[in-house]
C-alpha positions as CSV (number, residue, x, y, z in Angstrom):
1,X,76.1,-111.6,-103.0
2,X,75.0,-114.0,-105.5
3,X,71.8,-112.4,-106.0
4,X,73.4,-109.5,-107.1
5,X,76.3,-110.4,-109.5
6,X,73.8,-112.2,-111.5
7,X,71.4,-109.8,-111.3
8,X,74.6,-107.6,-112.9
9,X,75.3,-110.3,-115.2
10,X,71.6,-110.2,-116.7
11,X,72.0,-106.5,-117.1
12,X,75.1,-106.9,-119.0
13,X,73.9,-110.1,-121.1
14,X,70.8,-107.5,-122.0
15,X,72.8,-104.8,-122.8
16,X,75.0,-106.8,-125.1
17,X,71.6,-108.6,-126.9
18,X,69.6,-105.5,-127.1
19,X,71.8,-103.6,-130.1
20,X,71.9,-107.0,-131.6
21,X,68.2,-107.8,-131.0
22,X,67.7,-104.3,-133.1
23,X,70.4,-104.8,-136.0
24,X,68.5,-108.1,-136.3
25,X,65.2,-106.6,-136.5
26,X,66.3,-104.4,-139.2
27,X,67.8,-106.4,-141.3
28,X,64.6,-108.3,-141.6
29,X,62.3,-105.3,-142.5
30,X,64.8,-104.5,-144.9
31,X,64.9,-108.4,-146.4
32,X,60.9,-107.9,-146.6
33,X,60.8,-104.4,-147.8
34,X,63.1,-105.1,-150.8
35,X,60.9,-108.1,-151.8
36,X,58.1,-105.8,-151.3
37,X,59.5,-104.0,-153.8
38,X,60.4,-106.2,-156.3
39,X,57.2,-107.9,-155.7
């Protein structure tokens, strides 16, 4: 029983960081493509 709630809690806590996880990864590229640009 505890297995699986935190095994449900993991997929939740990944499913709630992934979007995030992206969004933060392209921010960045778009940091380093604008000083690419200006560089």
């Amino acid at each position: 029983m505890g297995l699986t709630s935190g095994k449900k809690n993991g997929i939740v806590l990944f499913a709630f960081i992934i979007p995030y996880y992206f969004v933060f990864l392209f921010f960045i590229g778009k940091k380093y493509r604008k000083t690419a640009i200006n560089d």
